[in-house]
C-alpha positions in Angstrom: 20.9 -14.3 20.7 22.2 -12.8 17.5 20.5 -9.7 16.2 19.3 -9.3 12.6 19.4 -5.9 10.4 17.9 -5.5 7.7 19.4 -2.8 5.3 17.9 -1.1 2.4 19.8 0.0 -0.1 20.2 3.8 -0.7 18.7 4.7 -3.9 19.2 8.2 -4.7 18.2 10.1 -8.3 20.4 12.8 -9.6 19.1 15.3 -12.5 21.2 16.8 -15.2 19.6 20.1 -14.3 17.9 21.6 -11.2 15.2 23.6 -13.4 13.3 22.8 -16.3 10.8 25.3 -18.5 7.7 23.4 -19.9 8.3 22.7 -23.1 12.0 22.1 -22.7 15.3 20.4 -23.6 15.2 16.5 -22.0 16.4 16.3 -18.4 18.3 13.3 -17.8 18.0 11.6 -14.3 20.2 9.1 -12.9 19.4 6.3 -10.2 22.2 4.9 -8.1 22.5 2.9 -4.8 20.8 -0.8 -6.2 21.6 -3.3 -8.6 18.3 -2.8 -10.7 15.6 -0.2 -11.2 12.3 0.2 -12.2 11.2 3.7 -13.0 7.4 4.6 -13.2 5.7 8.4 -13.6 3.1 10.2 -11.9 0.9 11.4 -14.4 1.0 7.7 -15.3 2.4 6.5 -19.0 6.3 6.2 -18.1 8.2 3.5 -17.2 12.4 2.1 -17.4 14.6 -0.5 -16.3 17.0 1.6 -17.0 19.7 3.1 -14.1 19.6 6.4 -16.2 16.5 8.2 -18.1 16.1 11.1 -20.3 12.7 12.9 -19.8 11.0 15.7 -21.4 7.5 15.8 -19.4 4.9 18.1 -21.3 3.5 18.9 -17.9 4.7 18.6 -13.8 5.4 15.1 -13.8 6.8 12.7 -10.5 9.4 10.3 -11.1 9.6 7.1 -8.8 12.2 4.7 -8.8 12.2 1.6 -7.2 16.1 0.0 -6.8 16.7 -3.4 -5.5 20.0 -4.8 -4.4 21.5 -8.3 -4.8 19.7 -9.6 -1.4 16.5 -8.3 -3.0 16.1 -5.6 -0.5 14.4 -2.6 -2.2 14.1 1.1 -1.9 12.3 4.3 -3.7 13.3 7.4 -4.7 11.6 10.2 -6.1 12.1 13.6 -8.2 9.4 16.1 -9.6 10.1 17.5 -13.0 8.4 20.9 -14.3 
């Protein structure tokens, strides 16, 4: 019997700054870990395809990205922002 894993990819987000004042410069995020991404916000109004985003919430805002690999495995990640 052989046995069958199934792996997600690691998606992890990395921010240009650990802090960030409301109203502030833009805080760029970067995904990494998949092959594409698919950022969406939370308050809603914000999405991406990109890997990397600038952002420059006006309040507290939740970033979510979903990354998929080649095999179509996927995996989120998320960072909160002000």
């Amino acid at each position: 019997m052989a046995t069958l894993s199934i792996n997600k990819p690691a998606v992890a987000i990395v921010a240009s700054s650990a802090s960030y004042c409301l109203p502030g410069a833009a805080v760029s995020l970067s995904a990494s870990g998949a092959s594409t991404y698919s950022w969406t916000s939370s308050p809603a109004g914000f999405t991406s395809s990109s890997a990397s985003i600038n952002v420059t919430p006006t309040a507290a805002t939740t970033y979510t990205v979903v990354g998929t690999d080649a095999f179509g495995c996927s995996n989120t990640a998320t960072v909160s922002v002000g």
